[in-house]
Jmol script that loads the backbone (N, CA, C; Angstrom):
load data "model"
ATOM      1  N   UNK A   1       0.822  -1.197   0.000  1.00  0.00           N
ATOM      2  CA  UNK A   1       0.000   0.000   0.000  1.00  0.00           C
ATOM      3  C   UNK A   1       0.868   1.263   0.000  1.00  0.00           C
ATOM      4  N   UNK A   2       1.956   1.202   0.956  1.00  0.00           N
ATOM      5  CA  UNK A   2       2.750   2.456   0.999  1.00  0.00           C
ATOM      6  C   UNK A   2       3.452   2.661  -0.597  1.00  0.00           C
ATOM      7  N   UNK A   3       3.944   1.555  -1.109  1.00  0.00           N
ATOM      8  CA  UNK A   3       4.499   1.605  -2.411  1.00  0.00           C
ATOM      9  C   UNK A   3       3.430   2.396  -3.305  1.00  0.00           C
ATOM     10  N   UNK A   4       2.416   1.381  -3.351  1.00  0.00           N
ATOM     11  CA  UNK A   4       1.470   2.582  -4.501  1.00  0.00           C
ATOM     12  C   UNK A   4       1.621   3.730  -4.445  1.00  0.00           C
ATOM     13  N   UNK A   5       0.978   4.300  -2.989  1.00  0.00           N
ATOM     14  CA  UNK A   5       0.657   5.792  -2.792  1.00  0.00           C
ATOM     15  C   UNK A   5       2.281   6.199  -2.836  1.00  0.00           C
ATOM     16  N   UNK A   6       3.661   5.778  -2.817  1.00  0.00           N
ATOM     17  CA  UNK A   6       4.595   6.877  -3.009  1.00  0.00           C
ATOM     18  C   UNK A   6       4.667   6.698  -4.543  1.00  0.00           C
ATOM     19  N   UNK A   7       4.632   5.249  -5.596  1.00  0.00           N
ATOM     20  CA  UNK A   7       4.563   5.581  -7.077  1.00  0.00           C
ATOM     21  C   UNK A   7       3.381   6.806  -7.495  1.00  0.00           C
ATOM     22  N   UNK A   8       2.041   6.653  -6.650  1.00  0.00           N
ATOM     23  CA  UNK A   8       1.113   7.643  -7.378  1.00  0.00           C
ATOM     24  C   UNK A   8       1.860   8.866  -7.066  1.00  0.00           C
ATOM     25  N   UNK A   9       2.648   9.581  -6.089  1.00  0.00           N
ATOM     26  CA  UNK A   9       3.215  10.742  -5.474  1.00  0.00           C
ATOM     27  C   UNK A   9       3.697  11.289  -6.664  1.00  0.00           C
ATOM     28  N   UNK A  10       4.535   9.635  -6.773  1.00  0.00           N
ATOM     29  CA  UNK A  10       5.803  10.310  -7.835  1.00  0.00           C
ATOM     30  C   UNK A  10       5.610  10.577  -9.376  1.00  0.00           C
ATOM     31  N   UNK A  11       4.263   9.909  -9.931  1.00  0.00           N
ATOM     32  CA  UNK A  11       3.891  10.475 -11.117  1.00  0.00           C
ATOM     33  C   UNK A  11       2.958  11.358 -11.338  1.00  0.00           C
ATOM     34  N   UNK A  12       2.250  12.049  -9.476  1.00  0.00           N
ATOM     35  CA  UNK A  12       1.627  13.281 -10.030  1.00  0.00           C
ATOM     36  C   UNK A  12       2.608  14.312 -10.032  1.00  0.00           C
ATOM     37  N   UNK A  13       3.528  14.197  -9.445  1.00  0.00           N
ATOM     38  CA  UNK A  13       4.857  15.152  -9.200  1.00  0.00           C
ATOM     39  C   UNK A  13       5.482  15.530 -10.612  1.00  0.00           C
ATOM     40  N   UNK A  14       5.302  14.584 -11.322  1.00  0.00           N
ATOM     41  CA  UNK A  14       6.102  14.508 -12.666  1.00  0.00           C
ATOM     42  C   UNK A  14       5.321  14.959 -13.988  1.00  0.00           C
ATOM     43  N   UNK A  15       4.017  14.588 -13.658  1.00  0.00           N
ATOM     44  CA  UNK A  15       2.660  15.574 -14.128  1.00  0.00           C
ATOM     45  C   UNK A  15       2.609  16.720 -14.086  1.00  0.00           C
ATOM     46  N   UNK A  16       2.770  16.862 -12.514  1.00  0.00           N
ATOM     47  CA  UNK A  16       2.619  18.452 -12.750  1.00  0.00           C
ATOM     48  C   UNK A  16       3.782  19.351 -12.914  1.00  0.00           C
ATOM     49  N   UNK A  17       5.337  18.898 -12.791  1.00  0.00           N
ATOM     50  CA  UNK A  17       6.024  19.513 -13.493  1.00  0.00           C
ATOM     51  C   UNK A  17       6.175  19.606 -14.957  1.00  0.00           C
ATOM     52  N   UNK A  18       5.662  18.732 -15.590  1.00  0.00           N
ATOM     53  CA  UNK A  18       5.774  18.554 -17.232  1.00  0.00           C
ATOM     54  C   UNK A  18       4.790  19.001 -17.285  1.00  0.00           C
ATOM     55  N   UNK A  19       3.528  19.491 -17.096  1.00  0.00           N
ATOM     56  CA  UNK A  19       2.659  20.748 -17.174  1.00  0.00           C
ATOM     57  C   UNK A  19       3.249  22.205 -18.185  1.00  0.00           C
ATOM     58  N   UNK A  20       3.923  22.704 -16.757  1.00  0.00           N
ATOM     59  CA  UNK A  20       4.540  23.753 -16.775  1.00  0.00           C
ATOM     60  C   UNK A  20       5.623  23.539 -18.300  1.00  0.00           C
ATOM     61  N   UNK A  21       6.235  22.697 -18.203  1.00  0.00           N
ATOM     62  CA  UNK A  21       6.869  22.668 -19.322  1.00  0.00           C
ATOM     63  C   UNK A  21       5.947  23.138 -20.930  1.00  0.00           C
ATOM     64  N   UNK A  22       5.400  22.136 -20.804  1.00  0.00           N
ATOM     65  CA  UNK A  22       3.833  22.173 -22.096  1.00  0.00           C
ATOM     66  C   UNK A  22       3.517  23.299 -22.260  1.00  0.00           C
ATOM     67  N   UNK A  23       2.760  24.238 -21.107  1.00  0.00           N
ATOM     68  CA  UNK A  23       2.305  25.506 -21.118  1.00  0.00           C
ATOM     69  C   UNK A  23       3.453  25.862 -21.886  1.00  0.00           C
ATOM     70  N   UNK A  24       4.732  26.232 -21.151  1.00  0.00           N
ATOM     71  CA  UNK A  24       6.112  27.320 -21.998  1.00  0.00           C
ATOM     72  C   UNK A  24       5.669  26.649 -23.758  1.00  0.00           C
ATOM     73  N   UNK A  25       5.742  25.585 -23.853  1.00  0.00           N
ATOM     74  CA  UNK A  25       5.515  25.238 -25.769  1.00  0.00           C
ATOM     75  C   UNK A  25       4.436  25.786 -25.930  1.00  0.00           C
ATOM     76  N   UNK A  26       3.362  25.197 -25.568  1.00  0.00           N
ATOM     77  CA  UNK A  26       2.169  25.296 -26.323  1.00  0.00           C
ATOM     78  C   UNK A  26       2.012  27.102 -26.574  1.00  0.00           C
ATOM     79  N   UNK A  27       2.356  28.374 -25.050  1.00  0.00           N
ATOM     80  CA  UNK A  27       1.713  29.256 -25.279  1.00  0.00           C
ATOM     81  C   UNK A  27       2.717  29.787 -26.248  1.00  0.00           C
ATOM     82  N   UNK A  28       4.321  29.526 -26.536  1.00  0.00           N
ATOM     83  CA  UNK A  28       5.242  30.308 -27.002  1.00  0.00           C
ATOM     84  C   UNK A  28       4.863  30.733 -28.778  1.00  0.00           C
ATOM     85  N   UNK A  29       5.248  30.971 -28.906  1.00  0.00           N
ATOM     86  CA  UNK A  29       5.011  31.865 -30.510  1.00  0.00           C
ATOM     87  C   UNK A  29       5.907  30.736 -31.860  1.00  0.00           C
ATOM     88  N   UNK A  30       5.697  29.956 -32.692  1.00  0.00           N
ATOM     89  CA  UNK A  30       6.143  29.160 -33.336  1.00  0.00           C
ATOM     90  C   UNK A  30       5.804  29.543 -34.625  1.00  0.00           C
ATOM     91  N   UNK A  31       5.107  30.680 -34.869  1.00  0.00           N
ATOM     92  CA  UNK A  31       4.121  30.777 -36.415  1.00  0.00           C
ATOM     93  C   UNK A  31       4.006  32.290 -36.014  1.00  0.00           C
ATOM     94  N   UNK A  32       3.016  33.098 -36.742  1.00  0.00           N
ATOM     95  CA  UNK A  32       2.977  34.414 -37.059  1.00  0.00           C
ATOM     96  C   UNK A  32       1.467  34.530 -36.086  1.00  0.00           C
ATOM     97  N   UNK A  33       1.283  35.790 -35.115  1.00  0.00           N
ATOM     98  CA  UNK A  33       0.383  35.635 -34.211  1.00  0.00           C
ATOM     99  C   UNK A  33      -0.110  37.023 -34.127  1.00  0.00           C
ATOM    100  N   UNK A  34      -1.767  37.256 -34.302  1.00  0.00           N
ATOM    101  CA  UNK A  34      -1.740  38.640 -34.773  1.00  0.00           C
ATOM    102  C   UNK A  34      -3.260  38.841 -34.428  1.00  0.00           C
ATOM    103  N   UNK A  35      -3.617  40.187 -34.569  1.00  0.00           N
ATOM    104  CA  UNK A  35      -4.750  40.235 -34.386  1.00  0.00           C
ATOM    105  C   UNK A  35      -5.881  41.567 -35.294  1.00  0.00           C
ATOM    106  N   UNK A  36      -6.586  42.110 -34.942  1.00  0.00           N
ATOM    107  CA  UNK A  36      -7.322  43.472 -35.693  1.00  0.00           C
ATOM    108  C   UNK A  36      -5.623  44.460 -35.403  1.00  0.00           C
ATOM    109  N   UNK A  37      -5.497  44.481 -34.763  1.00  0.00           N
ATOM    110  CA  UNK A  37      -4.433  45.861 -34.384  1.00  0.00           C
ATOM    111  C   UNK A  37      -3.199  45.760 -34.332  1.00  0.00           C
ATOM    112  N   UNK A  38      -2.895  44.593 -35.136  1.00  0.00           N
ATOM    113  CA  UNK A  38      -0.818  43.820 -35.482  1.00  0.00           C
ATOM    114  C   UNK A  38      -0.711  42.589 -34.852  1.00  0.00           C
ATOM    115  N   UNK A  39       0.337  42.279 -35.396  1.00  0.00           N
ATOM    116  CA  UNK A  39       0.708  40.580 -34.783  1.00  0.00           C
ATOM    117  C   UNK A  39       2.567  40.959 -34.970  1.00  0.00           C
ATOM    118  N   UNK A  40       2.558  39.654 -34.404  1.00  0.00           N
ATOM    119  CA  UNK A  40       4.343  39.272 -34.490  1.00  0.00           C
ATOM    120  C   UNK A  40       4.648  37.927 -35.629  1.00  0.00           C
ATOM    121  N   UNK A  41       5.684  38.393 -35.826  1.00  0.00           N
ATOM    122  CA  UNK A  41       6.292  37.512 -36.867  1.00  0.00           C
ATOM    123  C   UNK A  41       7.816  36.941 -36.255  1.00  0.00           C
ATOM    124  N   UNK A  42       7.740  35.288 -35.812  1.00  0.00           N
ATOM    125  CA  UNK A  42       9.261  34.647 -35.513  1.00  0.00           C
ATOM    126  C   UNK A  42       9.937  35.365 -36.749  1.00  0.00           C
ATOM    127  N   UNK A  43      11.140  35.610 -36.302  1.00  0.00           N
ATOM    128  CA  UNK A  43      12.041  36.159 -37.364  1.00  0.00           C
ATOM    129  C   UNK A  43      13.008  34.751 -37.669  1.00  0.00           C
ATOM    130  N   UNK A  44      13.137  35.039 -39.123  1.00  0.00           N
ATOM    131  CA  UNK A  44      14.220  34.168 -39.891  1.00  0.00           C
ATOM    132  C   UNK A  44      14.518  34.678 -41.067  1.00  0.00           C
ATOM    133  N   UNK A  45      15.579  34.282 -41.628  1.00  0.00           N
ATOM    134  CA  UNK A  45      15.232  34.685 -43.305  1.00  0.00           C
ATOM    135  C   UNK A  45      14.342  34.675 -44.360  1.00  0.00           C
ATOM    136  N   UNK A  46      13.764  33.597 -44.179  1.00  0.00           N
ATOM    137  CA  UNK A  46      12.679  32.934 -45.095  1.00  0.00           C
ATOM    138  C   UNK A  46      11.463  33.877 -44.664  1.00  0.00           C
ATOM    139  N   UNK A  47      11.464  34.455 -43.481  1.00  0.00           N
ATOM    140  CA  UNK A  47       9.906  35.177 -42.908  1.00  0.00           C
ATOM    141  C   UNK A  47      10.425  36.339 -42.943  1.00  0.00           C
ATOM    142  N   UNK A  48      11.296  36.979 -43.019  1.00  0.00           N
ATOM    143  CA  UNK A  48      11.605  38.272 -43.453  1.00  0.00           C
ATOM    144  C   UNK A  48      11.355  38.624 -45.024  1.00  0.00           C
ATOM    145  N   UNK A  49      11.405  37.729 -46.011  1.00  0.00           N
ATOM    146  CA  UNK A  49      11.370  37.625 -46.862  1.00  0.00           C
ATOM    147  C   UNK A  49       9.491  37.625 -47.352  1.00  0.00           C
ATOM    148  N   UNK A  50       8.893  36.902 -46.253  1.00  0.00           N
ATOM    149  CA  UNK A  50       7.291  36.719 -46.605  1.00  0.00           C
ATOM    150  C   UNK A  50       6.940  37.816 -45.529  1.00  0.00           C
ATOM    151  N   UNK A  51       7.646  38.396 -44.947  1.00  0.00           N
ATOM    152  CA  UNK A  51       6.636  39.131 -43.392  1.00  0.00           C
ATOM    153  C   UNK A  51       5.595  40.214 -44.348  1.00  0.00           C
ATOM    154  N   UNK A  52       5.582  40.697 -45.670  1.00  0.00           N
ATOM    155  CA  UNK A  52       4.630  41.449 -46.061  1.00  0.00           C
ATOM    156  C   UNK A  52       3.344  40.829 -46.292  1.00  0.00           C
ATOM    157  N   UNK A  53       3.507  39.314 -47.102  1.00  0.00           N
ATOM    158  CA  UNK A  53       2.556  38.900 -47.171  1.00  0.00           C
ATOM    159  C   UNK A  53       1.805  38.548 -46.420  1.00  0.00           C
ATOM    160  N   UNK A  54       2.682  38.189 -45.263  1.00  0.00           N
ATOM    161  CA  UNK A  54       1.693  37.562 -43.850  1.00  0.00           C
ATOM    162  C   UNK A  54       1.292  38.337 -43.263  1.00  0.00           C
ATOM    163  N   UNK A  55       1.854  39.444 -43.334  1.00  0.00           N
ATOM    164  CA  UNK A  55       1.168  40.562 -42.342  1.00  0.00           C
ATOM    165  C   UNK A  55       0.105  41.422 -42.688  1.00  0.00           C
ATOM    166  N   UNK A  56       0.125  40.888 -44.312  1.00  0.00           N
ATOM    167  CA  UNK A  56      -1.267  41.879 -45.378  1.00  0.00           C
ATOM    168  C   UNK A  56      -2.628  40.607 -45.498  1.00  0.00           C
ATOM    169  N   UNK A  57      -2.047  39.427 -45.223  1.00  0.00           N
ATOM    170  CA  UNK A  57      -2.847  38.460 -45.074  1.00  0.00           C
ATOM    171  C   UNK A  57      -3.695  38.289 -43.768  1.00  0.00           C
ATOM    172  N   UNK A  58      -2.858  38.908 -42.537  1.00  0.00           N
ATOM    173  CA  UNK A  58      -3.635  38.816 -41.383  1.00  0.00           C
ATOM    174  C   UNK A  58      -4.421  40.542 -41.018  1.00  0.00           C
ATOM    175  N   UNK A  59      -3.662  41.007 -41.809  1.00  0.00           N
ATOM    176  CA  UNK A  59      -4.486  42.928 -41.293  1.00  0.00           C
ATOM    177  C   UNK A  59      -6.062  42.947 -42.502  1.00  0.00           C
ATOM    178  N   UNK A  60      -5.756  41.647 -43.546  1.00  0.00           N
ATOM    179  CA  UNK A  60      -6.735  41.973 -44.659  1.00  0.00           C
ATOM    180  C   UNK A  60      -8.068  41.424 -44.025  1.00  0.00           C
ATOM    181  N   UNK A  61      -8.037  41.152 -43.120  1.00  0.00           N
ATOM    182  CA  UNK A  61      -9.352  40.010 -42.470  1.00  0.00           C
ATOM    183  C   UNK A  61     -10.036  40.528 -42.060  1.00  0.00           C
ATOM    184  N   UNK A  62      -9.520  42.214 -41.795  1.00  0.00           N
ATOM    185  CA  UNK A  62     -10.523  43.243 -40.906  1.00  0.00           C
ATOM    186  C   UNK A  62     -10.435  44.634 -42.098  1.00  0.00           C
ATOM    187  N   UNK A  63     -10.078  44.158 -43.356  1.00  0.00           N
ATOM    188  CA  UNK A  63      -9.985  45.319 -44.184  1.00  0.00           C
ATOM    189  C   UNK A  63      -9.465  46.510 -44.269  1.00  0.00           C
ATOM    190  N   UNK A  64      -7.899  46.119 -43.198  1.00  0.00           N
ATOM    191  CA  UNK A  64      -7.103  46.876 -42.573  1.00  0.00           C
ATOM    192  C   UNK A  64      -5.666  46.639 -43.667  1.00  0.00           C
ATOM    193  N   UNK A  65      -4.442  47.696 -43.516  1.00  0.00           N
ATOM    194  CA  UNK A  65      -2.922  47.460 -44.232  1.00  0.00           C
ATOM    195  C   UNK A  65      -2.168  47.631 -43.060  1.00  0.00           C
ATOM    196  N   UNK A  66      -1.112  46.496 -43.702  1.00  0.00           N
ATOM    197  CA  UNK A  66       0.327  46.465 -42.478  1.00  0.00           C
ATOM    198  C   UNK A  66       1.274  47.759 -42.586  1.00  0.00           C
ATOM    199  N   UNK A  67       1.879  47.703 -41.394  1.00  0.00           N
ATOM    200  CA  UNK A  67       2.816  48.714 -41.478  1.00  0.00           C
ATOM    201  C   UNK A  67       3.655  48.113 -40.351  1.00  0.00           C
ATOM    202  N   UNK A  68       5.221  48.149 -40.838  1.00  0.00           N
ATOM    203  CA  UNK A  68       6.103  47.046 -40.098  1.00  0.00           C
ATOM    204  C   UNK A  68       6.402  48.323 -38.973  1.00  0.00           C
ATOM    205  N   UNK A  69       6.557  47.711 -37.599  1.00  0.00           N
ATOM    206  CA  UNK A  69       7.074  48.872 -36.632  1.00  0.00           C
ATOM    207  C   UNK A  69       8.158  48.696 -36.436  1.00  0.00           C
ATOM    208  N   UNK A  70       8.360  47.251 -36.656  1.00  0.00           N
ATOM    209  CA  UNK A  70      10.082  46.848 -35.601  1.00  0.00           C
ATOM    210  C   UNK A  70      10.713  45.243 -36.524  1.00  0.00           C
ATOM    211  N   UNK A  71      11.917  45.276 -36.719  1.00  0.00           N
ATOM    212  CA  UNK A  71      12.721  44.041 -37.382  1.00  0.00           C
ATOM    213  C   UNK A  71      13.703  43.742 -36.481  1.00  0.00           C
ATOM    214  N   UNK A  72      13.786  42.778 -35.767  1.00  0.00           N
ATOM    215  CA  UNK A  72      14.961  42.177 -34.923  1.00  0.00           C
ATOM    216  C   UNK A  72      15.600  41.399 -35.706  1.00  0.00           C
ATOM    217  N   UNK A  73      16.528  41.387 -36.321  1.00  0.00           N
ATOM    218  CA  UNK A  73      17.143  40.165 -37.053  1.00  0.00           C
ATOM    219  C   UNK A  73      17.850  39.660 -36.270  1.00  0.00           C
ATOM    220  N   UNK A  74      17.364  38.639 -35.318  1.00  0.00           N
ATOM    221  CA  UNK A  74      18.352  37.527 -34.593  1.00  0.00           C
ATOM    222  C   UNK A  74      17.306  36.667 -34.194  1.00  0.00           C
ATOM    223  N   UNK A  75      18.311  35.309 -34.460  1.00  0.00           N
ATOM    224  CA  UNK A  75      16.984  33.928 -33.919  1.00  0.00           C
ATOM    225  C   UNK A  75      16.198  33.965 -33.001  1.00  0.00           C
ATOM    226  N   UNK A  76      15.269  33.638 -33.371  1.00  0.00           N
ATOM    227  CA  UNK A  76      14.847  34.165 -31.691  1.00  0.00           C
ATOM    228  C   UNK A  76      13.776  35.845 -31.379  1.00  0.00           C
ATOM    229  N   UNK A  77      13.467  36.297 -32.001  1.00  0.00           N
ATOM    230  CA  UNK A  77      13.265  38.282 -31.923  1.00  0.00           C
ATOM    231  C   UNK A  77      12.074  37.981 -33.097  1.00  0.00           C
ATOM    232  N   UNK A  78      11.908  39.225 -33.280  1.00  0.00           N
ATOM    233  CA  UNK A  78      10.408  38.751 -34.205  1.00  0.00           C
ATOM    234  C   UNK A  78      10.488  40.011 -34.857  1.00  0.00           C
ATOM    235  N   UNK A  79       9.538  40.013 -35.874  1.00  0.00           N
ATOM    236  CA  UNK A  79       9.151  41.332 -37.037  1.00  0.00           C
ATOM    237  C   UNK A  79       8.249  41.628 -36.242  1.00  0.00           C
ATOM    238  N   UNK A  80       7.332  43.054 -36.054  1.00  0.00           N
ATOM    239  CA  UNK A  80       6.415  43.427 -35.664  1.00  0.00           C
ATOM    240  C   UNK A  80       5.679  44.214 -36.524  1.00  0.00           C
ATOM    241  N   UNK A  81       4.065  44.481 -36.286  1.00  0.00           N
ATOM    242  CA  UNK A  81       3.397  45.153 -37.542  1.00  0.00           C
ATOM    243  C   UNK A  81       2.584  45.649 -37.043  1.00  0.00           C
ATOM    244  N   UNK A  82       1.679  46.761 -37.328  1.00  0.00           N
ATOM    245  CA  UNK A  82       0.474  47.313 -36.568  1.00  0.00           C
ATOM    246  C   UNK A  82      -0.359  47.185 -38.153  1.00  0.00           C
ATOM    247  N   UNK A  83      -1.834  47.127 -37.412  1.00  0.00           N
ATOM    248  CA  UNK A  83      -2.311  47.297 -38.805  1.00  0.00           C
ATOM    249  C   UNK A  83      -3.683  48.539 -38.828  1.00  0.00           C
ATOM    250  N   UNK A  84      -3.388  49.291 -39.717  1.00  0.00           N
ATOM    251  CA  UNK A  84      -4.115  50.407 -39.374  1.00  0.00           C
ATOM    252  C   UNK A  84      -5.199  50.842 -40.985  1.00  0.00           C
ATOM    253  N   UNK A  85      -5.978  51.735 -40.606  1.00  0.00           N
ATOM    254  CA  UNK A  85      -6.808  51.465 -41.532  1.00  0.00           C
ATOM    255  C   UNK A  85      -6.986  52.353 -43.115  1.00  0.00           C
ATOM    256  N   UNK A  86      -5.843  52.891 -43.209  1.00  0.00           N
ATOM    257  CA  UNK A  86      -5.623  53.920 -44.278  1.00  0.00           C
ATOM    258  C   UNK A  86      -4.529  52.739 -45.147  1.00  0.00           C
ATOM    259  N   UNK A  87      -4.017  53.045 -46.191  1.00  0.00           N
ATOM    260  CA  UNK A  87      -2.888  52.622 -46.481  1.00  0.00           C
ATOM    261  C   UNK A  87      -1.964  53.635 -46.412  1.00  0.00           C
ATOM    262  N   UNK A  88      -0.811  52.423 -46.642  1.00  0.00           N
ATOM    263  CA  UNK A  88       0.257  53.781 -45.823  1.00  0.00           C
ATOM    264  C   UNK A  88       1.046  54.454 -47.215  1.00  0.00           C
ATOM    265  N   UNK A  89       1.208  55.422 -46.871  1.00  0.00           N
ATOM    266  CA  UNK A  89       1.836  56.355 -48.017  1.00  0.00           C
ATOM    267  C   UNK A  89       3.595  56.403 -48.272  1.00  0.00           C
ATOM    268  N   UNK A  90       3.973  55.505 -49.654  1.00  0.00           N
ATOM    269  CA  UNK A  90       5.651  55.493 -49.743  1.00  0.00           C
ATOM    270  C   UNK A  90       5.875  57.047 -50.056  1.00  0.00           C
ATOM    271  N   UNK A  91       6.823  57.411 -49.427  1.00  0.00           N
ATOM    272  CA  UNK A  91       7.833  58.526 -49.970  1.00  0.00           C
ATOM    273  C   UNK A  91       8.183  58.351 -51.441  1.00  0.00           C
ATOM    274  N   UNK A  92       8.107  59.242 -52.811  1.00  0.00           N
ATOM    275  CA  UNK A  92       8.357  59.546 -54.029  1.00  0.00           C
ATOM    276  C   UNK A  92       9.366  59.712 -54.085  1.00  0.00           C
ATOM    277  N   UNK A  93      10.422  58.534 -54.360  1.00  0.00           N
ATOM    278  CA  UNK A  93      12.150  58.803 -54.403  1.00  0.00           C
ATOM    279  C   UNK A  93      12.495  60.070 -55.413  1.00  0.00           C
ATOM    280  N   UNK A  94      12.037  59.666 -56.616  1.00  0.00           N
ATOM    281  CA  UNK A  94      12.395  60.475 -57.778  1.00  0.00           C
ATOM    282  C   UNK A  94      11.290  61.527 -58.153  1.00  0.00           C
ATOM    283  N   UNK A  95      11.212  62.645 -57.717  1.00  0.00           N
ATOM    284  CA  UNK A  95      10.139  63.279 -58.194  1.00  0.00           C
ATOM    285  C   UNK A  95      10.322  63.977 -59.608  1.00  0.00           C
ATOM    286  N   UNK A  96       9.414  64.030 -60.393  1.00  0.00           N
ATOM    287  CA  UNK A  96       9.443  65.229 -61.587  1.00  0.00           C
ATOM    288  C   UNK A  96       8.967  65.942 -61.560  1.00  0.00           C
ATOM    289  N   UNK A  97      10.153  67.223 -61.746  1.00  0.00           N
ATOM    290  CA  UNK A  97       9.379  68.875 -62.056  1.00  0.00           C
ATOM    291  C   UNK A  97      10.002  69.798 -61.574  1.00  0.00           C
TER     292      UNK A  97
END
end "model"
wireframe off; spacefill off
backbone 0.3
color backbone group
């Protein structure tokens, strides 16, 4: 009897530390995460390379345009975007006249 109840001890113990572990994965950011008013983008090369599309793909859902606020380029750091409801206006490199 004592054996059981210290094996059950020891695998709710181990339960509920591998919990906590799960939570850190499951809530952490692995994909592009966004909402009406910007999302984040994991940074890499390959998503620096798409962060316009993804970020015009997730601001288009509310009939909104991206506008990048912030680029961390290191593993790990993320693109950031707000999405607001005008489009945004490029500067005219070359003007004529």
């Amino acid at each position: 009897m004592i054996k059981t109840m210290l094996a059950a001890a020891a695998l709710s113990t181990m339960l509920v530390s591998s919990t906590g572990a799960w939570n850190d994965i499951l809530n952490s950011v692995w994909g592009p995460k966004g909402n009406d008013t910007g999302g984040i983008i994991p940074w890499s090369q390959e998503n620096e390379q798409n962060s316009f599309q993804i970020a015009a793909d997730q601001c288009g859902r509310w009939n909104k345009y991206p506008v990048a606020t912030s680029i961390h380029r290191m593993p790990g750091d993320y693109i950031s975007y707000k999405c607001v409801w005008t489009p945004p206006v490029t500067p005219a490199r070359h003007r004529k006249g």
